[in-house]
N, C-alpha and C positions, 0 to 999 in steps of 0.2 A: 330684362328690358323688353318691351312690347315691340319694336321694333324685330327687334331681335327674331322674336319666337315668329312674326309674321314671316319676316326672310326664310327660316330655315321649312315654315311650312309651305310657301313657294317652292324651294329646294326639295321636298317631300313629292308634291303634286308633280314637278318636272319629272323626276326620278321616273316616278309609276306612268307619265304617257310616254315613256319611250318603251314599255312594254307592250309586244306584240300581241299578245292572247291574254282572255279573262284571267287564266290560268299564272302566269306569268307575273300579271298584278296582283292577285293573292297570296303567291308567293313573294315577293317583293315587299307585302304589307308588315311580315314578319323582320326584314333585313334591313328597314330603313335606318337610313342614321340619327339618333337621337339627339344629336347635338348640331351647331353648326362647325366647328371644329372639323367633326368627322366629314359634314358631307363637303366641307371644301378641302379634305383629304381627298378624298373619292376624287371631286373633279377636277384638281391639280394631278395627279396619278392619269387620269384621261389624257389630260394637256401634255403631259410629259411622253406620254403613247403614242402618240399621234403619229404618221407617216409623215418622212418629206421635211419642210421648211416650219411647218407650222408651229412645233414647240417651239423654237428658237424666234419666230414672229412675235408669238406673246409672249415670252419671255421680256422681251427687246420692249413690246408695249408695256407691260406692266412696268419695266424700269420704268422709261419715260415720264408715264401715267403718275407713278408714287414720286420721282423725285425730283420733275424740271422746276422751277422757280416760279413761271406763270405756267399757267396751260397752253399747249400746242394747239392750234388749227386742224382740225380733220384731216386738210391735206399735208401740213405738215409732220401730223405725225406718221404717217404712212410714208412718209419723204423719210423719215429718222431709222425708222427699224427698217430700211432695205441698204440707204446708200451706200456704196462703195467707192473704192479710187484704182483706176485701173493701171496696167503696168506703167505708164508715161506720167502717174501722178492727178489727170482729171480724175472728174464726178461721174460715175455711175449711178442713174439711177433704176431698178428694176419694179418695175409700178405693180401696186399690191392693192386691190379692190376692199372695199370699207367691211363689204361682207363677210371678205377670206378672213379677214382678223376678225373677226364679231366670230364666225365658228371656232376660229385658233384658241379663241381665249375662254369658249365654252360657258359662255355667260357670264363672266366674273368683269366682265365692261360692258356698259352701252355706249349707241353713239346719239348724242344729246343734241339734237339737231337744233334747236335754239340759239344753243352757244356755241356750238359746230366745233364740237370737240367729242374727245372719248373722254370717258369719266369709270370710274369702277361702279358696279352696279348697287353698290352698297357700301357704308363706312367701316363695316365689319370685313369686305371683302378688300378692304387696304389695309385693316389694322390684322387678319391670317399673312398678307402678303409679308408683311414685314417681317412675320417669323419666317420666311422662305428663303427670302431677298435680302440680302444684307444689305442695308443702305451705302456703304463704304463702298460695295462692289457696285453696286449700280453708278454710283457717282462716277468711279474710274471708267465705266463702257459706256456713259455718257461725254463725258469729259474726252476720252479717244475718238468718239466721232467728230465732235467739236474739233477739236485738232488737227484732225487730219481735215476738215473740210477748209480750218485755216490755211490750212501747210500745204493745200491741193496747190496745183503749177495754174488751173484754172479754176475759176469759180462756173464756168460753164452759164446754164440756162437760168442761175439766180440772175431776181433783177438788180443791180447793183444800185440803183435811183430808190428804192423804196426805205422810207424813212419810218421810223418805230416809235414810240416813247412807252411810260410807264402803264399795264391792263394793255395796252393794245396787242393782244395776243392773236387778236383775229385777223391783220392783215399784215402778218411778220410769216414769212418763210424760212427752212430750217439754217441758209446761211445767215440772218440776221439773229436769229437764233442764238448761233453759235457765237457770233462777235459781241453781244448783251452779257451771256450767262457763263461763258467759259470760264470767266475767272472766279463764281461762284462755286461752280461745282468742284473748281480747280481747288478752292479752300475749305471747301467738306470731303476731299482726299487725304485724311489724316496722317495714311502711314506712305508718304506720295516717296519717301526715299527706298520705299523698298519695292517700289512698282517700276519694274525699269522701264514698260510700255509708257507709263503717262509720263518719266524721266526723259527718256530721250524725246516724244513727241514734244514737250513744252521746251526741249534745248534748241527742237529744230526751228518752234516756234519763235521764242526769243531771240534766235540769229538771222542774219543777214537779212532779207524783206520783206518776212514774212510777219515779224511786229510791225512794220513800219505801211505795211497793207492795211492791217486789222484798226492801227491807228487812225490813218486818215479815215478808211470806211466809219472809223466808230466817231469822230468827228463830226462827217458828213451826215451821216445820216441818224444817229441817236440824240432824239431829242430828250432833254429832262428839265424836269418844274424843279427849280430848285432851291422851292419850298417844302418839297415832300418830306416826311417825314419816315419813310420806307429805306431804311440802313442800307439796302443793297442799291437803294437809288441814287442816297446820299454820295456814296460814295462815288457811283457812276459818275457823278457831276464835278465831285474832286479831279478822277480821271481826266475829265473835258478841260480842265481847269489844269489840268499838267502837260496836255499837249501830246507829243510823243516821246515825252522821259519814261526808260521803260522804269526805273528805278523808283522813282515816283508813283507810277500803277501798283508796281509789286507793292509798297509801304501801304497805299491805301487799301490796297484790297486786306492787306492783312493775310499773305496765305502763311497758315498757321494752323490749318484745320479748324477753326472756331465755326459754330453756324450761330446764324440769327436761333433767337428764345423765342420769340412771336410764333405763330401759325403761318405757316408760309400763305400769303396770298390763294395762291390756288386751291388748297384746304377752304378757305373762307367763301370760297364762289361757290363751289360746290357742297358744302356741306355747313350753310349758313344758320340754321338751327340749333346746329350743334356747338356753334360755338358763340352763340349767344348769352351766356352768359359768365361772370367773371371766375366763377367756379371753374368750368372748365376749360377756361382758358388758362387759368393755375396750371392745369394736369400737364399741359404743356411746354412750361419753360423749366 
């Protein structure tokens, strides 16, 4: 694929300017990696070296990045790979600069200021992640953030008034976030009985006020056309349609581990060429 051979000769070129001396490049011209394979071997092994917070930052993006539903906002992805809940149950947030993550992840993302989001820097640089990152696992350290931002005692500096609907990924912050897609990722957790992290988190959710919070917010402020033709919206709209029966959400969501056959949305924004036509859109269900 031409595609392809251009990327990994990028990959080549970057290689050889971090070499200090003539000397250094010549020697270097012998050791390049010949495939793209190997050289996002190389700089995964980088990312995984790194001092400090920063493997665990791209780690935490590149979940995000391969598996949320829509795509995240710039700021709120940098909002997701940091939050925490501190002793009393708020939101912690520790703010992390667009740049720190662009070096953390050693080029395997840009940030796509258009659509003011991060994106991988290439389809090949999500279709290596996928041998790294199990999708399963990612869903569950998605799905426990989620959780826990439900299950916080406070939602703190979210705006609780800001209202969302279906692509409007650009003016949704990571608590609205969570109240859209938790039950998504909650149903591509296939082996969820034997996870007792996301077991207990979703018993603590479904008891006492904490469905009964997520209900009204998801009410209040989730809007849906419901004309769409988008199964995860569909369903959204059923939910709105059942009120706050939690028994009701759990049947429509279907958790059961099943995922949509489609190309997730976010696939489609970002890598619209590729899946233009019915062929390879086959590869994918």
């Amino acid at each position: 694929m031409a595609e392809c051979r251009f990327q990994l000769a990028a990959l080549q070129i970057t290689f050889l300017c971090e070499m200090g001396t003539q000397r250094d490049v010549r020697c270097s011209l012998m050791a390049l990696p010949d495939t793209l394979t190997t050289a996002y071997d190389e700089i995964y092994k980088r990312i995984e070296t790194q001092k400090g917070s920063a493997p665990q930052l791209a780690i935490n993006a590149f979940r995000w990045i391969q598996c949320s539903y829509e795509p995240l906002r710039t700021e709120t992805l940098l909002d997701a790979i940091t939050v925490e809940l501190d002793g009393s149950g708020g939101v912690l947030h520790y703010p992390v600069q667009a740049n720190d993550l662009l070096k953390a992840c050693q080029g395997f993302i840009i940030l796509d200021e258009r659509l003011d989001v991060f994106r991988f820097a290439h389809l090949s640089v999500e279709e290596y992640l996928e041998t790294q990152l199990v999708k399963f696992n990612s869903h569950v350290e998605i799905l426990k953030v989620c959780l826990l931002l439900l299950c916080a005692s406070s939602w703190g500096e979210y705006d609780e008034t800001l209202e969302t609907r279906q692509a409007d990924y650009n003016a949704r912050h990571l608590l609205l976030y969570s109240v859209v897609f938790s039950p998504w990722h909650f149903a591509q957790c296939e082996d969820k009985d034997n996870c007792q992290a996301v077991t207990g988190l979703w018993n603590t959710f479904v008891s006492g006020s904490n469905y009964q919070r997520w209900a009204n917010y998801h009410q209040r402020c989730v809007q849906v056309d419901r004309h769409s033709r988008d199964i995860f919206w569909c369903r959204t709209h059923a939910v709105r349609q059942a009120g706050d029966d939690t028994l009701s959400s759990v049947c429509v969501f279907g958790y059961n581990g099943g995922s949509l056959t489609s190309p997730s949305p976010r696939r489609r924004l970002f890598y619209p060429d590729y899946f233009s036509t019915r062929l390879v859109l086959e590869m994918w269900k």
